[in-house]
BATI-107712 format. One record per residue (C-alpha): chain; residue in one letter; x negated, z, y negated. Coordinates in steps of 0.001 Angstrom, whole numbers. Layout:
+--------+--------+---------+---------+---------+
| chaine | residu |      xx |      zz |      yy |
+--------+--------+---------+---------+---------+
|      A |      a |       X |       Z |       Y |
...
+--------+--------+---------+---------+---------+
***
This chain:
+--------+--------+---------+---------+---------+
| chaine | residu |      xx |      zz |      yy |
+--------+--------+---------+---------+---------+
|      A |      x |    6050 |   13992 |   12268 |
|      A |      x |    3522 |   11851 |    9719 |
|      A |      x |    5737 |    9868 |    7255 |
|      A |      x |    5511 |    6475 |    6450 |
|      A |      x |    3411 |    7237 |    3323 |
|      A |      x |    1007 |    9377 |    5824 |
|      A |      x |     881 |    6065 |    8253 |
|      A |      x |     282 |    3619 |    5265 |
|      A |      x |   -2481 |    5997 |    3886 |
|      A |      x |   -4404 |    5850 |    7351 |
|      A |      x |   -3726 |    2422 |    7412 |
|      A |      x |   -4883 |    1285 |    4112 |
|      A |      x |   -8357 |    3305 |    5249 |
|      A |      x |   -8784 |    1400 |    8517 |
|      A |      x |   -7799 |   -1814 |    6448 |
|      A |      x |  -10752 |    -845 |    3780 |
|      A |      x |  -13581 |    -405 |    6754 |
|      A |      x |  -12768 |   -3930 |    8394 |
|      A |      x |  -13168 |   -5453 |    4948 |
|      A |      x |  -15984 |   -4001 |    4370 |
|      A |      x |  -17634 |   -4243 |    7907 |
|      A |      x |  -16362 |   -8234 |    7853 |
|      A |      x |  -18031 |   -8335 |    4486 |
|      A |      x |  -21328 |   -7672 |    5926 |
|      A |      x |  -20892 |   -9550 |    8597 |
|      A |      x |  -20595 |  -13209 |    6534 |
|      A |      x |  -23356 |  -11736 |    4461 |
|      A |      x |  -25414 |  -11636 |    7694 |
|      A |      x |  -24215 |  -14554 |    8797 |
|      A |      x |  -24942 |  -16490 |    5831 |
|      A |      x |  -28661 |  -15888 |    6206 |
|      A |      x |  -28755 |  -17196 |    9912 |
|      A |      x |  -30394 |  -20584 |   10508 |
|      A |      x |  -27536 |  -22317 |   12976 |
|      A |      x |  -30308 |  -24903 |   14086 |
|      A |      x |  -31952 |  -22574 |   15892 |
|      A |      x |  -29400 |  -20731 |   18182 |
|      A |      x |  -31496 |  -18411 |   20571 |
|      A |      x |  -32689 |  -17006 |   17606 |
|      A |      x |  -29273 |  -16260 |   15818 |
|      A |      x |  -28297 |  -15165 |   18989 |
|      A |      x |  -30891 |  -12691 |   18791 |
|      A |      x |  -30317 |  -11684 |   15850 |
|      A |      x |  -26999 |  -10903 |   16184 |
|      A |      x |  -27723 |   -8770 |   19381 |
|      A |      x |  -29621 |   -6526 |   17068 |
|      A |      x |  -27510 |   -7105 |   14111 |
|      A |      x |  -23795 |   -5833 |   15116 |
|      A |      x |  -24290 |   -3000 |   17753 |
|      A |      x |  -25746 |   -1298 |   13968 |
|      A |      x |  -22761 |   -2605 |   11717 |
|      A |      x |  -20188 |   -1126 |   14187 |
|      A |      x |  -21795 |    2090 |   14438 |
|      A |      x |  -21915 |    2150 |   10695 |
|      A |      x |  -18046 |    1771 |   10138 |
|      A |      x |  -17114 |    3065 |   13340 |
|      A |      x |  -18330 |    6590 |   12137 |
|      A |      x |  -16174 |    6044 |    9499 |
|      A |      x |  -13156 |    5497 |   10728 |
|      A |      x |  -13722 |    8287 |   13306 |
|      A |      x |  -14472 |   10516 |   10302 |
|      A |      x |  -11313 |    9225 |    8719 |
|      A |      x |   -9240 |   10267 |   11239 |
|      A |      x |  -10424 |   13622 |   11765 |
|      A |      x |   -9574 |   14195 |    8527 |
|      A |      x |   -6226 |   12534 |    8756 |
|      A |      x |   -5742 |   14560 |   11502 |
|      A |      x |   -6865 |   17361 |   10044 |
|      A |      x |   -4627 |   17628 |    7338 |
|      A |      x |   -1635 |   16540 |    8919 |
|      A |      x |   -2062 |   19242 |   11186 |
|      A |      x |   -2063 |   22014 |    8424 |
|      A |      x |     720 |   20075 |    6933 |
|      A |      x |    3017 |   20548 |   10488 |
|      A |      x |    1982 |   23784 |   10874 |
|      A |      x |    1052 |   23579 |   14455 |
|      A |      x |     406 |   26930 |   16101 |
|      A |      x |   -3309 |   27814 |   16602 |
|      A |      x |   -6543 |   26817 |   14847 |
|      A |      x |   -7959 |   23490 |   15574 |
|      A |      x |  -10295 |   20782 |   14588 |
|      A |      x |  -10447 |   17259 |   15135 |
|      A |      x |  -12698 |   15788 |   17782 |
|      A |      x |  -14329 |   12721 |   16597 |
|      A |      x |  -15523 |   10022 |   18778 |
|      A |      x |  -18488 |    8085 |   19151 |
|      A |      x |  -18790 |    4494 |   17781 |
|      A |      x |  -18736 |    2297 |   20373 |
|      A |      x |  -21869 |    1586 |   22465 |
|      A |      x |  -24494 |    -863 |   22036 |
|      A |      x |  -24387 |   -1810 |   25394 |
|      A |      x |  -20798 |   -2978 |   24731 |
|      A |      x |  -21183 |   -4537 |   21967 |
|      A |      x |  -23898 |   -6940 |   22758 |
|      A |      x |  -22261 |   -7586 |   26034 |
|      A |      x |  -18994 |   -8829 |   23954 |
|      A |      x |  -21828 |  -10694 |   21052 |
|      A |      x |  -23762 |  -12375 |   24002 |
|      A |      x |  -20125 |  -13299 |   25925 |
|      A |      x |  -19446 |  -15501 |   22368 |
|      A |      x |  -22642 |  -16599 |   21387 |
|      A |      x |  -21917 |  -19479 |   23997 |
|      A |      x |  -19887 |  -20835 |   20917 |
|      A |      x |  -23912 |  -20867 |   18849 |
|      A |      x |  -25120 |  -23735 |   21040 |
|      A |      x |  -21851 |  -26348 |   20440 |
|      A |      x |  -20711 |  -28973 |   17956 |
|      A |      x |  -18733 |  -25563 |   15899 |
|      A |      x |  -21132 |  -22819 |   15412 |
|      A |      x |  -19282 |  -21115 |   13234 |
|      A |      x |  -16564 |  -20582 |   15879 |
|      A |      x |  -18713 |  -17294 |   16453 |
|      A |      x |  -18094 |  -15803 |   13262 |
|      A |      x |  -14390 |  -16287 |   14129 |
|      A |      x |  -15213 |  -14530 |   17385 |
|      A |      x |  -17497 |  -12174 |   16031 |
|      A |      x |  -15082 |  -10829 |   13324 |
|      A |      x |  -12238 |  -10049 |   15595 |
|      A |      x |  -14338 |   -8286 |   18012 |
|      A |      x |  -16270 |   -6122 |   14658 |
|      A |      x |  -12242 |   -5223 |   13829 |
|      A |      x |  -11830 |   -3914 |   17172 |
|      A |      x |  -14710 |   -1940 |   18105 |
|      A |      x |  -14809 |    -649 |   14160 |
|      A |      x |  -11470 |     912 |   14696 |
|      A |      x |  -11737 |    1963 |   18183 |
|      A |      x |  -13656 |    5332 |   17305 |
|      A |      x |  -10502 |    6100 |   15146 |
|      A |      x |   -8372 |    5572 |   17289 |
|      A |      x |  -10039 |    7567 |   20107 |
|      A |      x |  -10674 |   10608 |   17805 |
|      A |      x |   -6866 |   10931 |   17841 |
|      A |      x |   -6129 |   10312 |   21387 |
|      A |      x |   -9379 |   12730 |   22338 |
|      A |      x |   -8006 |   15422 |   20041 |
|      A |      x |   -4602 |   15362 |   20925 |
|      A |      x |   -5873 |   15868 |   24297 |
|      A |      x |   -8197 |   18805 |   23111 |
|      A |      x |   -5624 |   20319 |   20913 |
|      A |      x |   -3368 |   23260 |   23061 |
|      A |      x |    -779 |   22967 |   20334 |
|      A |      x |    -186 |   18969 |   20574 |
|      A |      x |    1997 |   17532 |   22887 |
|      A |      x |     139 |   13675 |   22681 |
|      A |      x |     264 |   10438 |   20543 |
|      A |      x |    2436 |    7579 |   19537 |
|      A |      x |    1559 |    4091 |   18440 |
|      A |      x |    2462 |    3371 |   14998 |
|      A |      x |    2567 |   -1092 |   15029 |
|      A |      x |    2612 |   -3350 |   11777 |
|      A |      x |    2513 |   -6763 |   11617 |
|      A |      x |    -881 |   -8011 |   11635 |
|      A |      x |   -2382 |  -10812 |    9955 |
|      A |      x |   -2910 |  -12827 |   13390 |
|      A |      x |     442 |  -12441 |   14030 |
|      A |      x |    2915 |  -12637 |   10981 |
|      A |      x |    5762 |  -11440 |   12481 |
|      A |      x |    3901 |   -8809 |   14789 |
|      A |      x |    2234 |   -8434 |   18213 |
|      A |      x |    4532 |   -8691 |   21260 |
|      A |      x |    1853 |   -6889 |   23191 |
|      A |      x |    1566 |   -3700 |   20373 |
|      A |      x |    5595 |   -3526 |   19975 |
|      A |      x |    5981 |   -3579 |   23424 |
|      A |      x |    3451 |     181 |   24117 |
|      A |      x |    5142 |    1292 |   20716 |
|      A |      x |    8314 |    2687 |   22458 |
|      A |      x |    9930 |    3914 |   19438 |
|      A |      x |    8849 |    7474 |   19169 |
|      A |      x |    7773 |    8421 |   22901 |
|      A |      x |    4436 |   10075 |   23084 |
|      A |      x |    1528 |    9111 |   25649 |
|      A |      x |    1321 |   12634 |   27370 |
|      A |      x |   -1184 |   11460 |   30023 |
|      A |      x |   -5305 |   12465 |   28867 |
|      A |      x |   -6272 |    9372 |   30850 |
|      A |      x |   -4620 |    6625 |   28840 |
|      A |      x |   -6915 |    5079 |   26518 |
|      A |      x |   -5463 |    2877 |   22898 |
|      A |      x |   -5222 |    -336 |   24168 |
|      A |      x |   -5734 |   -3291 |   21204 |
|      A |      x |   -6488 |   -6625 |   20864 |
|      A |      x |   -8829 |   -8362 |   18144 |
|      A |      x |   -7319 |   -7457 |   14748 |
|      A |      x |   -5018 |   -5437 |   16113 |
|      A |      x |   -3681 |   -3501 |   13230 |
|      A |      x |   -1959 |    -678 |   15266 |
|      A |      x |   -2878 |    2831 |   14523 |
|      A |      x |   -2448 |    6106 |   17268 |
|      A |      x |    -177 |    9146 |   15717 |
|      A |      x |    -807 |   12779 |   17327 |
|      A |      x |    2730 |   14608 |   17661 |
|      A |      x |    3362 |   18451 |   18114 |
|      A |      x |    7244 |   17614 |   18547 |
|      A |      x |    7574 |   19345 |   22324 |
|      A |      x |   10977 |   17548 |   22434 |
|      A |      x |    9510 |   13998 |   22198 |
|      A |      x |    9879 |   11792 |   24745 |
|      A |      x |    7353 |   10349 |   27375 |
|      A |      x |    6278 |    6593 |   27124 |
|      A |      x |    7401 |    4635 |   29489 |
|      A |      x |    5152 |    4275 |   32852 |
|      A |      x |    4769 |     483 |   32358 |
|      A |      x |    3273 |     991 |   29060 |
|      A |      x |     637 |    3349 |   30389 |
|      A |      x |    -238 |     652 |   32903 |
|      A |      x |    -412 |   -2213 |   30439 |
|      A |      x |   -2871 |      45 |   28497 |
|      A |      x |   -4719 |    1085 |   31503 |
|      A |      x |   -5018 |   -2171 |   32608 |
|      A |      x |   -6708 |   -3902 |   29279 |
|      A |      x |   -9112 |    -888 |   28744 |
|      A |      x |  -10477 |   -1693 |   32068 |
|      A |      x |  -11363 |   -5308 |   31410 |
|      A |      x |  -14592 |   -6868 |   31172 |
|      A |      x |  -15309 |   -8758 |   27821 |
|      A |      x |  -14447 |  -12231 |   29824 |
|      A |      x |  -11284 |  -10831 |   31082 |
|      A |      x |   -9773 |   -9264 |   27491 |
|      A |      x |  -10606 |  -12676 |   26335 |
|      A |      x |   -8335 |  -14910 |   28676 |
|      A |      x |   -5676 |  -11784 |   28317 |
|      A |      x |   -5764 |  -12309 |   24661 |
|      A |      x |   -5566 |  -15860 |   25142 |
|      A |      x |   -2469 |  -15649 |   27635 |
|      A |      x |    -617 |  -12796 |   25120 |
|      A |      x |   -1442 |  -15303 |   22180 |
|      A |      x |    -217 |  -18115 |   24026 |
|      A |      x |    3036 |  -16326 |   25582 |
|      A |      x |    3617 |  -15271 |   21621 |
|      A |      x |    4007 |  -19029 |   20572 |
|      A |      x |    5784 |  -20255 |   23098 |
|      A |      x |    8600 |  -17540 |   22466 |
|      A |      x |    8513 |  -18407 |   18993 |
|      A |      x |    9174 |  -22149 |   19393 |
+--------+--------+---------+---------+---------+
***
């Protein structure tokens, strides 16, 4: 089982590529003219699919490494390598960029950035994410992969939504269940060899089913809803 200094170290990686990949982003940003929205509308189209695929190679490289080692380090049975994903697609990501560039032709431009740097957080870590779930899957020794949660900076006192598919220690045995997260979600996915761990619960492989499935418009009013659900509990 990774330890917590195995889960920060992973962490602290993903943590480095979204600062990095936001970086660029307000670098870009900074050089757009706001007065003239088709155009740095445009640009963006062209701009982020290439910034995601930059850091989303690294975090998938990241975590075949992470993998990697901590699979020498358990000594599971057999010889295996990590199977790292592909960034996310271009088509996806202009189809989320387009969905807020509605925010480039209002009163608050910069709303987009907002926007833009939650989605860049998401679909930098996603590849990460999926190279563990893809190569637990792959992997005849491993039995699946648990959600490791930490309080994110959105959410101070952590995601209702993330605890909630954590399920303290359970593994997601199914091949079909994709890593559900919202925008700067800080979760990361665990593989486990541990053939006595428990299965996740069957709701949480529906609440994750049901967000991978959603259209950019859709994720957006869930996030809103979970976001909104969050606050009123807290008052």
């Amino acid at each position: 089982m990774p330890s917590r200094a195995d889960v920060k170290t992973l962490q602290a990686a993903n943590r480095g590529l979204v600062t990095l990949a936001r970086r660029d982003l307000q670098a870009f940003w900074a050089t757009l003219d706001l007065t003239r929205p088709e155009r740095a509308r445009d640009l963006l189209l062209e701009f982020t699919p290439v910034l995601v695929e930059r850091y989303g190679e690294a975090a998938a490289t990241v975590a075949a490494d992470f993998y990697d080692d901590l699979r020498a380090s358990e000594r599971a049975p057999g010889r295996f390598s990590a199977r790292m994903a592909d960034p996310v697609s271009v088509e996806r990501v202009q189809a989320r960029t387009r969905f807020g560039a509605q925010h480039l032709f209002t009163d608050a431009p910069d709303q987009m950035l907002t926007f833009l740097a939650g989605a860049v957080t998401k679909y930098v870590l996603e590849p990460g994410r999926a190279t563990i779930v893809q190569s637990t899957a792959a992997d005849p020794a491993a039995v699946g992969w648990h959600r490791e949660a930490r309080p994110s900076e959105s959410y101070t006192s952590g995601c209702r939504f993330c605890q909630m598919l954590v399920s303290r220690g359970a593994v997601y045995k199914e091949s079909t269940v994709r890593f559900a997260a919202h925008d700067d979600c800080n979760c990361v996915a665990l593989p486990s060899w541990d053939a006595n761990a428990p299965e996740v619960d069957a709701m949480a492989y529906v609440a994750s089913q049901r967000t991978s499935r959603m259209s950019p418009a859709q994720r957006e009013a869930h996030n809103k809803r979970v976001r909104d659900w969050i606050a009123a509990d807290a008052d």
